[in-house]
N, CA, C and O atoms as CSV, one atom per row, in Angstrom:
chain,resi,resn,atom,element,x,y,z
A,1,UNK,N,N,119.791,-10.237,274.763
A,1,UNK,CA,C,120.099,-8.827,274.881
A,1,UNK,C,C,120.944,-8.636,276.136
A,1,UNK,O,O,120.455,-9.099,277.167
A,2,UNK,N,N,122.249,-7.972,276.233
A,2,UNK,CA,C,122.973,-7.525,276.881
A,2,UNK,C,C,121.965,-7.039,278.365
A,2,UNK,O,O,120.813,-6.795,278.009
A,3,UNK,N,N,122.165,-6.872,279.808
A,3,UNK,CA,C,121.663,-6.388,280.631
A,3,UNK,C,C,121.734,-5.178,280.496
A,3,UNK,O,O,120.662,-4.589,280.636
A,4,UNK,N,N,122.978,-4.317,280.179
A,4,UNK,CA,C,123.400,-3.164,280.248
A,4,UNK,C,C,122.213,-2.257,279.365
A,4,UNK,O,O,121.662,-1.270,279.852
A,5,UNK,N,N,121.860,-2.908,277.638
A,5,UNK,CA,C,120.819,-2.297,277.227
A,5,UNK,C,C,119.223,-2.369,277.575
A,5,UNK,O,O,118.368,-1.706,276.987
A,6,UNK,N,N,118.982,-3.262,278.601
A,6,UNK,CA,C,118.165,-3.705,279.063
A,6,UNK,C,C,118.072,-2.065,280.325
A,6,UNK,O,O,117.024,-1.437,280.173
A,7,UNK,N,N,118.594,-1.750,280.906
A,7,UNK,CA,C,118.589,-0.956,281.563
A,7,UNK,C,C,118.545,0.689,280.665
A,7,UNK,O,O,117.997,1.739,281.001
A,8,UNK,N,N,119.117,0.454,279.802
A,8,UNK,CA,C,119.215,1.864,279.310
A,8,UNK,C,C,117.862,1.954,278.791
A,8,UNK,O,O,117.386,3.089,278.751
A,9,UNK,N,N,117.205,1.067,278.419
A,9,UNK,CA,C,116.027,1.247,277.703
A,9,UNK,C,C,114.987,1.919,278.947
A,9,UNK,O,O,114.207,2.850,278.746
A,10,UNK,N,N,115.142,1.355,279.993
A,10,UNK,CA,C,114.238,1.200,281.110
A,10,UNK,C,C,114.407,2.756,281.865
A,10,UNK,O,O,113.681,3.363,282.652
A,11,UNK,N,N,115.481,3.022,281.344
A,11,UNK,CA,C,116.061,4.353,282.520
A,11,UNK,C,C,116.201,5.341,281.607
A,11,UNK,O,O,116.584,6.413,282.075
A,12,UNK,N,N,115.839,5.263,279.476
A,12,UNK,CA,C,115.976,6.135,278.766
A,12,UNK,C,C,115.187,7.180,279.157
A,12,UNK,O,O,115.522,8.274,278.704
A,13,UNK,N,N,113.879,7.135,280.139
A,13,UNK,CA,C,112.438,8.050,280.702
A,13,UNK,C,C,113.074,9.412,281.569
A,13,UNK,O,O,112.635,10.561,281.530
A,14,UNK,N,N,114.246,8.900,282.358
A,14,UNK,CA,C,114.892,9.705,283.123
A,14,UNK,C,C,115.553,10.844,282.527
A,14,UNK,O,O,115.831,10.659,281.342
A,15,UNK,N,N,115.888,11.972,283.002
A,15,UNK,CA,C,116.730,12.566,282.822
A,15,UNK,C,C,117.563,13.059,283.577
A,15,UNK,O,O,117.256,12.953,284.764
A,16,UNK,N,N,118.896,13.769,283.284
A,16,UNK,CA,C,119.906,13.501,284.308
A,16,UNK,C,C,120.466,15.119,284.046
A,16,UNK,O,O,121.126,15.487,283.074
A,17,UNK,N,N,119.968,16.039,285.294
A,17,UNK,CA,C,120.072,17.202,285.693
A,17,UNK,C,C,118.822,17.977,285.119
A,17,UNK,O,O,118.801,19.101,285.620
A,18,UNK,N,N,117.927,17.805,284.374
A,18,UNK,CA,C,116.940,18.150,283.585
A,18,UNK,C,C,116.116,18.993,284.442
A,18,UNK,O,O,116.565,19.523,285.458
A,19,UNK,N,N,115.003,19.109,284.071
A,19,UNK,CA,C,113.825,19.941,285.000
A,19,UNK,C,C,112.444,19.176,285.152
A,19,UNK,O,O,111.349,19.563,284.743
A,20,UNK,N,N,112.806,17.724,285.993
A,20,UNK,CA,C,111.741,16.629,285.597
A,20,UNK,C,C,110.340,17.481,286.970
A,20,UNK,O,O,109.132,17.291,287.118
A,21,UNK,N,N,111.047,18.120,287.475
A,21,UNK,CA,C,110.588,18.633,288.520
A,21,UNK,C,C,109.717,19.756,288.469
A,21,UNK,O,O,108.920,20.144,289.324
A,22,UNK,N,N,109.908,20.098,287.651
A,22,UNK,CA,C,109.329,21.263,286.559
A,22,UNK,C,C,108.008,20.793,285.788
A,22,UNK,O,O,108.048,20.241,284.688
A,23,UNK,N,N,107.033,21.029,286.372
A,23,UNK,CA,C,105.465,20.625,285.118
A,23,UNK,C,C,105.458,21.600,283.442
A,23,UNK,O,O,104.809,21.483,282.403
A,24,UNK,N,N,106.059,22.118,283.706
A,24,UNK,CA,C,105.947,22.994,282.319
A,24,UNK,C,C,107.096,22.691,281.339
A,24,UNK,O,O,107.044,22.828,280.117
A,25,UNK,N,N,108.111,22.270,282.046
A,25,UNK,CA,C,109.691,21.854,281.403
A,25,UNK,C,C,109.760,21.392,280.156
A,25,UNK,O,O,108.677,20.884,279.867
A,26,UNK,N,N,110.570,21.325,279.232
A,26,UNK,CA,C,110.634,20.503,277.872
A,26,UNK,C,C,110.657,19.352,278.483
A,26,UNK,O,O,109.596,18.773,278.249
A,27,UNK,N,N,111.408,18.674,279.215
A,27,UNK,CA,C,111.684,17.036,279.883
A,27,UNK,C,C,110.074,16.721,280.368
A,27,UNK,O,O,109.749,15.698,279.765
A,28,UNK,N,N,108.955,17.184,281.205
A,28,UNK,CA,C,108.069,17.176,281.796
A,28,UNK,C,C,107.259,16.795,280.439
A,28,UNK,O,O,106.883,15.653,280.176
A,29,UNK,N,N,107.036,18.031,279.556
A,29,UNK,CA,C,106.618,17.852,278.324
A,29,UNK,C,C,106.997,15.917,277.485
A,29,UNK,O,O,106.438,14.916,277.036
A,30,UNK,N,N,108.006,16.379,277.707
A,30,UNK,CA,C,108.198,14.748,276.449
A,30,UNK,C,C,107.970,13.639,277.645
A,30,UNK,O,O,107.721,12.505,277.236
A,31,UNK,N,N,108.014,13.784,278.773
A,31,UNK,CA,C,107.624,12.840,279.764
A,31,UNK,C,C,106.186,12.405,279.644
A,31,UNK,O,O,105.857,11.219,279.678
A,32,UNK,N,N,105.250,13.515,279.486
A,32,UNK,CA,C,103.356,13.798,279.065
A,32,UNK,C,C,103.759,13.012,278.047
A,32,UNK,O,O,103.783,11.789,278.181
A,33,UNK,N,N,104.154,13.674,276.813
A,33,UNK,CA,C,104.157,12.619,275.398
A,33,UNK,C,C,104.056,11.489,275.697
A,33,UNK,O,O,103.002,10.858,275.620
A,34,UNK,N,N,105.562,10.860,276.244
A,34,UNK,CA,C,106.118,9.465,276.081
A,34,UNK,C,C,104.549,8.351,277.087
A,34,UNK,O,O,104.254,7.219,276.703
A,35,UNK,N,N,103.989,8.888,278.028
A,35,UNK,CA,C,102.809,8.545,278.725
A,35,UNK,C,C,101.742,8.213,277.758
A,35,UNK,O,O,101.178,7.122,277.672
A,36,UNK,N,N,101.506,9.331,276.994
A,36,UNK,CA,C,100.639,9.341,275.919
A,36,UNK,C,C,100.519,8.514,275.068
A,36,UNK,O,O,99.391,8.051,274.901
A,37,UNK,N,N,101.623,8.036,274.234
A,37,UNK,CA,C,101.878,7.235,273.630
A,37,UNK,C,C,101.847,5.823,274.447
A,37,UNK,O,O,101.314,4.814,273.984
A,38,UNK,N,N,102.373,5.869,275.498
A,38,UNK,CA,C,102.219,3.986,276.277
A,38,UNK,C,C,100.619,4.061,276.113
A,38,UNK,O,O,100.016,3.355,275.303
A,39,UNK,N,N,100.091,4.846,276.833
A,39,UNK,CA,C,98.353,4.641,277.354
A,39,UNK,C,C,97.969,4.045,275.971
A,39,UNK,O,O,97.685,2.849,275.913
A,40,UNK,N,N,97.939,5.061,274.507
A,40,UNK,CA,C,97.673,4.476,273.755
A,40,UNK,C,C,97.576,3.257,273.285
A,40,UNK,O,O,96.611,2.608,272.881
A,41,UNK,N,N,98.848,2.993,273.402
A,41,UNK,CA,C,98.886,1.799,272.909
A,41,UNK,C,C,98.613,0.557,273.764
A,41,UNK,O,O,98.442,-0.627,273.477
A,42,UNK,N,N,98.632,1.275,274.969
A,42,UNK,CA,C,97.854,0.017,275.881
A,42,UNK,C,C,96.221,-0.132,275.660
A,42,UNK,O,O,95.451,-1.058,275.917
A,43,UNK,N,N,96.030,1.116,275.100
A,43,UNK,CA,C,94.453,0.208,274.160
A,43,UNK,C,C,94.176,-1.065,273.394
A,43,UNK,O,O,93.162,-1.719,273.155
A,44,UNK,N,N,95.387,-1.163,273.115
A,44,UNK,CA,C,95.239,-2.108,271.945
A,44,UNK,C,C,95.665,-3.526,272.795
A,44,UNK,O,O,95.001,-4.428,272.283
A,45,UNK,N,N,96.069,-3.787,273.317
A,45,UNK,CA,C,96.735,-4.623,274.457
A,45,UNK,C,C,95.369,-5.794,274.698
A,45,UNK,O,O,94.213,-5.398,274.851
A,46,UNK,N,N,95.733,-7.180,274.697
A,46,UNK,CA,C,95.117,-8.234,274.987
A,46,UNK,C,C,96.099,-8.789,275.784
A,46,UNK,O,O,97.176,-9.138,275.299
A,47,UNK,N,N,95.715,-8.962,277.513
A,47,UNK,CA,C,96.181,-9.400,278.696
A,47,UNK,C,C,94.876,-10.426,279.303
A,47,UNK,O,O,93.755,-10.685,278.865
A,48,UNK,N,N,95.623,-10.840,280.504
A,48,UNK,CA,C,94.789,-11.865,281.807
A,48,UNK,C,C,94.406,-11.124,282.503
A,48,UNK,O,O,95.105,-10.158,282.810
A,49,UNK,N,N,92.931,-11.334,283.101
A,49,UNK,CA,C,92.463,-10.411,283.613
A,49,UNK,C,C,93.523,-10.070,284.878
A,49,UNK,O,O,93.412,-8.983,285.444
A,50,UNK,N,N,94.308,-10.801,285.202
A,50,UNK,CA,C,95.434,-10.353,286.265
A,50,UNK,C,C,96.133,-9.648,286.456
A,50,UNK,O,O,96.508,-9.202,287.540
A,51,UNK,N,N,96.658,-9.248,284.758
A,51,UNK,CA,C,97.534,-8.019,284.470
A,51,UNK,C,C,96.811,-6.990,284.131
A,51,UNK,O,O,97.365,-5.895,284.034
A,52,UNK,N,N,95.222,-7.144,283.843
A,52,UNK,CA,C,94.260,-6.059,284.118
A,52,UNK,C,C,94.484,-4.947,285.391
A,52,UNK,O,O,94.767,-3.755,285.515
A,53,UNK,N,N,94.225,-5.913,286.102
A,53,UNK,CA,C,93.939,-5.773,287.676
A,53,UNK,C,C,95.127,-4.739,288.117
A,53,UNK,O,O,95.075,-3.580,288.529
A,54,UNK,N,N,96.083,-5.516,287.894
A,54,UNK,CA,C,97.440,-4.610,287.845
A,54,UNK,C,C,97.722,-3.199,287.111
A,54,UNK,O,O,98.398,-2.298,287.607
A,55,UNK,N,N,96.976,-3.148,285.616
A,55,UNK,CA,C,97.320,-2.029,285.114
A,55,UNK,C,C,96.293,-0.893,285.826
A,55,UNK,O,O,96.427,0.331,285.828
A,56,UNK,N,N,95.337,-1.622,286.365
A,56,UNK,CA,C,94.066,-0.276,286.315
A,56,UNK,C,C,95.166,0.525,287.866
A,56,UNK,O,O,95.217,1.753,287.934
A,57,UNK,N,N,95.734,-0.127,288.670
A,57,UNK,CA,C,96.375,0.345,289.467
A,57,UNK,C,C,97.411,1.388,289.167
A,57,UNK,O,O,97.394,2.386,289.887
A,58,UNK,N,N,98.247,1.317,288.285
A,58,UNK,CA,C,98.758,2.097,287.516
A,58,UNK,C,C,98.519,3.296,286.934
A,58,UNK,O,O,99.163,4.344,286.955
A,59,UNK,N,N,97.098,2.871,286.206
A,59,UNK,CA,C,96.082,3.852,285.724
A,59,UNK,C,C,95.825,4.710,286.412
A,59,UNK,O,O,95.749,5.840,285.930
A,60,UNK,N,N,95.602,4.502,287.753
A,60,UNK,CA,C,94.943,5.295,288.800
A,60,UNK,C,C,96.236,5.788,289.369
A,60,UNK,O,O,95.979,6.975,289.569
A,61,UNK,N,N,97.156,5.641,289.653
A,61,UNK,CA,C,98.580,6.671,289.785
A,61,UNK,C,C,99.292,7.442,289.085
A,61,UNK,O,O,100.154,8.232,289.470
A,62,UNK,N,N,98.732,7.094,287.437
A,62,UNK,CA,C,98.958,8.165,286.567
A,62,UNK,C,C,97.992,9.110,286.795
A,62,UNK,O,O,98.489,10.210,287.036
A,63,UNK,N,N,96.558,9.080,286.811
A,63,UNK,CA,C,95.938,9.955,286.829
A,63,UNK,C,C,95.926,11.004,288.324
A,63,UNK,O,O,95.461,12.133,288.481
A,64,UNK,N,N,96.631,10.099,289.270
A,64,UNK,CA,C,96.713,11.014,290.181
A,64,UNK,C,C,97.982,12.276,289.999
A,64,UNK,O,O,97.989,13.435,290.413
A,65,UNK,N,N,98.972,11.535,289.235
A,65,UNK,CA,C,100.162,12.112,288.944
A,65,UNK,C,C,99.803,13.267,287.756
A,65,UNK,O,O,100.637,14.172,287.783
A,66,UNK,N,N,98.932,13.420,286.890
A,66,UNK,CA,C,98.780,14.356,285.932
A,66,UNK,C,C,97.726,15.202,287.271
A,66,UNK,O,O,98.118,16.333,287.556
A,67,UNK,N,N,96.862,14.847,287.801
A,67,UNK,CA,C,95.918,15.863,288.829
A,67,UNK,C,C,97.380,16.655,290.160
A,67,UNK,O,O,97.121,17.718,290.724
A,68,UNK,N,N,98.533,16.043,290.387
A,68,UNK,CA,C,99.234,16.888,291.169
A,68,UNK,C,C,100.658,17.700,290.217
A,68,UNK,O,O,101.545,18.420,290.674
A,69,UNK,N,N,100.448,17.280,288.882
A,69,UNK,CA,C,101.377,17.919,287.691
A,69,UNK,C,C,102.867,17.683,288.732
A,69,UNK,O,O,103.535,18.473,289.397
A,70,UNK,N,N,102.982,15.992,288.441
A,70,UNK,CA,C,103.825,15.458,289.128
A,70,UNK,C,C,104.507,14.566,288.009
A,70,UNK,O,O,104.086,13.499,287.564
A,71,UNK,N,N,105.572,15.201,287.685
A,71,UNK,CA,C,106.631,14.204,286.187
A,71,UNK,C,C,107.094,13.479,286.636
A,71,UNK,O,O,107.149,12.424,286.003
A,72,UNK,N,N,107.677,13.515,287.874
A,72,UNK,CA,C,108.664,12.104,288.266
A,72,UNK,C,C,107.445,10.857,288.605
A,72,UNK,O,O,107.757,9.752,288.162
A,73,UNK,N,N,106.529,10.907,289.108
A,73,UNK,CA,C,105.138,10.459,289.223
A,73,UNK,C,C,104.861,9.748,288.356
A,73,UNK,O,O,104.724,8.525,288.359
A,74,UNK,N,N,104.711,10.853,287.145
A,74,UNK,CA,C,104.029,10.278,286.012
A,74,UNK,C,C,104.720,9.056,284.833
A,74,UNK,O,O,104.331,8.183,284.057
A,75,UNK,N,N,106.385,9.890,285.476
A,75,UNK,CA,C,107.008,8.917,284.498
A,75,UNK,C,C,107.366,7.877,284.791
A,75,UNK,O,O,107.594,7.088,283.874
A,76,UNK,N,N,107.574,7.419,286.278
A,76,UNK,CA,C,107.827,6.025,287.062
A,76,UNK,C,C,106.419,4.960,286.775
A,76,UNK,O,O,106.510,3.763,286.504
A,77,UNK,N,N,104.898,5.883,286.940
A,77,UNK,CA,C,103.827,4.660,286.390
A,77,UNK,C,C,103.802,4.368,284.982
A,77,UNK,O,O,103.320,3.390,284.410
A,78,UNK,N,N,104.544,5.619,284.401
A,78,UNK,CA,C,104.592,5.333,282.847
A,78,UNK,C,C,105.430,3.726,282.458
A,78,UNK,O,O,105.036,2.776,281.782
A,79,UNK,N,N,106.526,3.914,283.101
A,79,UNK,CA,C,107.514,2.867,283.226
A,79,UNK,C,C,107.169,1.848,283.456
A,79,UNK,O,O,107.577,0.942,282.728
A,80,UNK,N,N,106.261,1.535,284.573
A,80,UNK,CA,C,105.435,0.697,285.322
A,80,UNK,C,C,104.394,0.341,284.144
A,80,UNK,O,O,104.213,-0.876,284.092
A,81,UNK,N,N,103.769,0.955,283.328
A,81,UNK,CA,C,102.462,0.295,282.418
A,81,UNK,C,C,103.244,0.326,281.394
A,81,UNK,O,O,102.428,0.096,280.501
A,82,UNK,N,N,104.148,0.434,280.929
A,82,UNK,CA,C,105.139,-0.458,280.063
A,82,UNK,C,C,105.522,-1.723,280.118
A,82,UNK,O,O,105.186,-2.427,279.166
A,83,UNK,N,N,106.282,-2.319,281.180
A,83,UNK,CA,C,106.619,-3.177,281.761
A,83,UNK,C,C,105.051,-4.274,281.904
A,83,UNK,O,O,105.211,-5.489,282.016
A,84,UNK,N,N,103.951,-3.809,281.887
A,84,UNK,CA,C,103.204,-4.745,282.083
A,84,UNK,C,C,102.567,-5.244,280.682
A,84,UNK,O,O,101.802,-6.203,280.791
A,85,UNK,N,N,102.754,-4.777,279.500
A,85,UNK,CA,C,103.013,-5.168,278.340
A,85,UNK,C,C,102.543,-6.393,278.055
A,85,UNK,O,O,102.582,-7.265,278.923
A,86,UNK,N,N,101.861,-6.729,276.396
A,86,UNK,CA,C,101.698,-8.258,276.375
A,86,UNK,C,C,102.979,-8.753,276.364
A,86,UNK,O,O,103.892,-8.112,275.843
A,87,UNK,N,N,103.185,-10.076,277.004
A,87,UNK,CA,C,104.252,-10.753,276.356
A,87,UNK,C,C,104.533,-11.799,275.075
A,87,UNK,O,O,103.483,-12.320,274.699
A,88,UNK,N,N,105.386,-12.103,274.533
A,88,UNK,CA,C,105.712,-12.419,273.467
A,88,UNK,C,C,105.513,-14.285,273.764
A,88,UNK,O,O,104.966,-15.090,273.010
A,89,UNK,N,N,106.046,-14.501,274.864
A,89,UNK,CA,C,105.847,-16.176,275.019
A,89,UNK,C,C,104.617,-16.517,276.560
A,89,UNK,O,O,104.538,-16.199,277.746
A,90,UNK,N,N,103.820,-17.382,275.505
A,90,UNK,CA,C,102.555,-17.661,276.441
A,90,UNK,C,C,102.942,-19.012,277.246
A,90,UNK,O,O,103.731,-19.831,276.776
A,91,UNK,N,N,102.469,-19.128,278.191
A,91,UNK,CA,C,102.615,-20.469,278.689
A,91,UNK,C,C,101.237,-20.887,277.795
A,91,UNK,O,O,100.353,-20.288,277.183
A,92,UNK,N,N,101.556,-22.101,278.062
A,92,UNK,CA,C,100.289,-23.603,277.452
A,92,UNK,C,C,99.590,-23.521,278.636
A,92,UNK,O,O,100.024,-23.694,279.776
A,93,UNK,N,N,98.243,-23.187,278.204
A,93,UNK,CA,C,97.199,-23.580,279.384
A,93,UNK,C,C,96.962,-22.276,280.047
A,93,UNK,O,O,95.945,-22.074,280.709
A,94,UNK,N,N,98.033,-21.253,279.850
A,94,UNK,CA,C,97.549,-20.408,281.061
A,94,UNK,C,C,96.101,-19.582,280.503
A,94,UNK,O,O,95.395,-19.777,279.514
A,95,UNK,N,N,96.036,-18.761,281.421
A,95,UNK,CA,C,94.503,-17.680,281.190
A,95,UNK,C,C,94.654,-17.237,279.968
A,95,UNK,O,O,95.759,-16.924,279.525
A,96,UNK,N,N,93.509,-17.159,279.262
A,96,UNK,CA,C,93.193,-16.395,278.115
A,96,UNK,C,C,93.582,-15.020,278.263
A,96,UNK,O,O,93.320,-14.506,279.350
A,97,UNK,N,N,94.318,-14.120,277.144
A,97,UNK,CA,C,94.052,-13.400,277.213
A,97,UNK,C,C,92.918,-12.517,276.493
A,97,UNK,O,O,92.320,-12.935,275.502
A,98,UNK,N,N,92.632,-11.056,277.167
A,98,UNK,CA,C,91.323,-10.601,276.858
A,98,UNK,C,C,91.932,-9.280,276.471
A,98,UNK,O,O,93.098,-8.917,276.626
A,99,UNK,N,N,90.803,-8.556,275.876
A,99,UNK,CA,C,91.206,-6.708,275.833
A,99,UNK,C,C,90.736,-6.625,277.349
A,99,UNK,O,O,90.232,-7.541,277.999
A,100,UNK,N,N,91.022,-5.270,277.794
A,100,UNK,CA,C,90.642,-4.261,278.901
A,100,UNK,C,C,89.097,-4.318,278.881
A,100,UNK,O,O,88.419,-4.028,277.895
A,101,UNK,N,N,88.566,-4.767,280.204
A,101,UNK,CA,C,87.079,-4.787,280.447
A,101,UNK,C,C,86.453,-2.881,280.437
A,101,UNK,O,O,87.283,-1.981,280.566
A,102,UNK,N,N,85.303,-2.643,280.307
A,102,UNK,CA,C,84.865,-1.538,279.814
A,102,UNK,C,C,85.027,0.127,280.749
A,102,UNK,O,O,84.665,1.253,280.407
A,103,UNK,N,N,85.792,-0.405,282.140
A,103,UNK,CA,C,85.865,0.422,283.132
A,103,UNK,C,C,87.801,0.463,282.986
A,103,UNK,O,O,88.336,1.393,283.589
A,104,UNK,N,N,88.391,-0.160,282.495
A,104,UNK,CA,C,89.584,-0.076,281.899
A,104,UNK,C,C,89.729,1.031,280.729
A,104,UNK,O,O,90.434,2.040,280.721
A,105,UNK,N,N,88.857,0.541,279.757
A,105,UNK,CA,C,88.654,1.498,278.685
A,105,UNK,C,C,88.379,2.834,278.994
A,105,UNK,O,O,89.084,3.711,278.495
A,106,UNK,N,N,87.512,3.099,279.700
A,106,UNK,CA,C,87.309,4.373,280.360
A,106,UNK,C,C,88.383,4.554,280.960
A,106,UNK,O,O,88.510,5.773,280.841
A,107,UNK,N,N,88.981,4.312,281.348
A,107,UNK,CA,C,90.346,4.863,282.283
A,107,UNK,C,C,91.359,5.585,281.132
A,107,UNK,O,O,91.706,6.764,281.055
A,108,UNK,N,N,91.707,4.423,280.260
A,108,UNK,CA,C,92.317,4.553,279.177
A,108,UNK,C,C,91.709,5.857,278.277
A,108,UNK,O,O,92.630,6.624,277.996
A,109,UNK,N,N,91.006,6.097,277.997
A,109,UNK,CA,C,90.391,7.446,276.959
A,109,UNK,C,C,90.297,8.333,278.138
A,109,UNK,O,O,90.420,9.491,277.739
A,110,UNK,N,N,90.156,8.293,279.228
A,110,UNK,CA,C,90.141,9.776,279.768
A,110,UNK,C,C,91.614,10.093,280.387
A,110,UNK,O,O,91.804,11.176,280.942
A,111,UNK,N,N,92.693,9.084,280.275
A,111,UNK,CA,C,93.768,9.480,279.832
A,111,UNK,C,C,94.359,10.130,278.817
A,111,UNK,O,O,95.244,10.986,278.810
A,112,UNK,N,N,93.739,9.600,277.946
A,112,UNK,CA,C,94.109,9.932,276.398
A,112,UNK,C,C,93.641,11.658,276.329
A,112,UNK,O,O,94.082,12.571,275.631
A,113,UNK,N,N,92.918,11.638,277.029
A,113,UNK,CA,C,92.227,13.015,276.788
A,113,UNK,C,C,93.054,13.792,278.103
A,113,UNK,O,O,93.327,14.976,277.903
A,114,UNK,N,N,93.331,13.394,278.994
A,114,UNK,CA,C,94.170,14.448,279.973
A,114,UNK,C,C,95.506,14.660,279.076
A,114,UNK,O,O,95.756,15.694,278.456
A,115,UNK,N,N,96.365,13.436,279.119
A,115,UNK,CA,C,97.695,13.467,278.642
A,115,UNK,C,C,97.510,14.466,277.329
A,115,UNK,O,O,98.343,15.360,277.174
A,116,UNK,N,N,96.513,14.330,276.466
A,116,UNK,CA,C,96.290,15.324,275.011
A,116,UNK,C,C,96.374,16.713,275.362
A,116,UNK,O,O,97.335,17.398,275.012
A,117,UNK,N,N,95.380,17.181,276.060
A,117,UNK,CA,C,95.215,18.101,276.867
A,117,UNK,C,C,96.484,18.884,277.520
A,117,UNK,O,O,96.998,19.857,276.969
A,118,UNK,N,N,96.885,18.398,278.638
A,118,UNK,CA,C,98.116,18.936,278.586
A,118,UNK,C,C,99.377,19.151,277.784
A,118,UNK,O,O,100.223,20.006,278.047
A,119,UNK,N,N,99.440,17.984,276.415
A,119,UNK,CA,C,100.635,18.424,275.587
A,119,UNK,C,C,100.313,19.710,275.030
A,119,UNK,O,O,101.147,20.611,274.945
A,120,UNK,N,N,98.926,19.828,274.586
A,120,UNK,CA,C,98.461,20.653,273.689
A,120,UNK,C,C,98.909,22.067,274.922
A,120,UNK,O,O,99.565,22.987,274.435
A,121,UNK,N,N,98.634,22.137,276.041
A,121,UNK,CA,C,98.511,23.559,276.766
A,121,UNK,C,C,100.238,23.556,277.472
A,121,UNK,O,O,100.868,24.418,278.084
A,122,UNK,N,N,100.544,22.290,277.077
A,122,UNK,CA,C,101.994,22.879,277.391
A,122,UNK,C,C,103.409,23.309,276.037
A,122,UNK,O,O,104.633,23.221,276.126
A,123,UNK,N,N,102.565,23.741,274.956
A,123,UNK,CA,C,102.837,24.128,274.353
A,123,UNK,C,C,104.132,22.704,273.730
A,123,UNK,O,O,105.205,22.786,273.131
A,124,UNK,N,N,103.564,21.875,274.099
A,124,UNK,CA,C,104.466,20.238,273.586
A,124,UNK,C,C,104.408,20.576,272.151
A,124,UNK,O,O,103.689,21.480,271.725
A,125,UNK,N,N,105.246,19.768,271.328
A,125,UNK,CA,C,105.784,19.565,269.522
A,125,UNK,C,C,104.154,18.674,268.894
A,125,UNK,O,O,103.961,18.283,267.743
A,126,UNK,N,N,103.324,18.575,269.918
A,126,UNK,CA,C,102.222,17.612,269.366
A,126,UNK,C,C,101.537,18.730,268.524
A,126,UNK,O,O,101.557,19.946,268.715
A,127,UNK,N,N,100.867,17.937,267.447
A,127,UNK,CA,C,99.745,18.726,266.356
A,127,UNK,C,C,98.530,19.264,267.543
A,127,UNK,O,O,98.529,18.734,268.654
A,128,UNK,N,N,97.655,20.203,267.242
A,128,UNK,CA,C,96.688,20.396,267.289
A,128,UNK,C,C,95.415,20.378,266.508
A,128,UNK,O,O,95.448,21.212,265.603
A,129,UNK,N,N,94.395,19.751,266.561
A,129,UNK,CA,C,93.159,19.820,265.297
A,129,UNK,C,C,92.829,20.997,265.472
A,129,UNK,O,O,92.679,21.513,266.579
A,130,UNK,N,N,92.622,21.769,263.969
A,130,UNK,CA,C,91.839,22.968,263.805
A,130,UNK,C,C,90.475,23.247,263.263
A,130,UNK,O,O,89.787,24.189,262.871
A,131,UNK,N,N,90.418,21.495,263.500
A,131,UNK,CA,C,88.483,21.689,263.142
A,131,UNK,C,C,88.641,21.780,261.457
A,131,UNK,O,O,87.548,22.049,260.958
A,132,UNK,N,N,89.577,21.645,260.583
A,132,UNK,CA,C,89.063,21.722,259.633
A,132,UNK,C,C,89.053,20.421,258.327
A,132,UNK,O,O,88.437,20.605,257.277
């Protein structure tokens, strides 16, 4: 892959004159989403406990970043727990990987539930359940 798309992918989070600065903003909004969606799917994620270690750090700067309704915040650790991702080629021999130990998981669902939370009250394109 070209470097050039290698970067666009990485810097697609940004926006350029937008209102990232703005907690209520459409950009702020799809910034919450695009978070939403990584966390998710970092449920599913089998890593070394090393890149554990690493994400819960992350974890804990997103959640500080949704408690100061901070987008540029939120979307740089977003970026950051992307990047720590399984990878595709294992070395031979190295550490097993594992799911997220049970204080991970908790991190992870009470994300799931902030990031929800706010799409839903920032009037984001996400569904709402109506209980029925």
């Amino acid at each position: 892959m070209p470097q050039w798309q290698l970067l666009v992918t990485l810097t697609s989070m940004s926006t350029s004159g937008g209102q990232l600065d703005n907690w209520d903003s459409v950009e702020a909004a799809e910034m919450r989403s695009e978070a939403l969606d990584v966390v998710m799917d970092t449920q599913q994620w089998e890593l070394t406990d090393a890149r554990w270690e690493a994400i819960d750090q992350i974890l804990m700067a997103m959640d500080a970043a949704l408690a100061a309704r901070d987008p540029k915040a939120l979307g740089e650790a977003t970026v950051e727990l992307e990047l720590q991702g399984p990878l595709r080629i294992i070395r031979i021999g190295s550490n097993q990987a594992v799911p997220a130990n049970q204080r991970i998981r908790d991190q992870l669902a009470d994300l799931v539930l902030k990031l929800g939370a706010t799409s839903i009250d920032g009037n984001n394109s996400g569904s709402k359940d109506t209980g029925r």
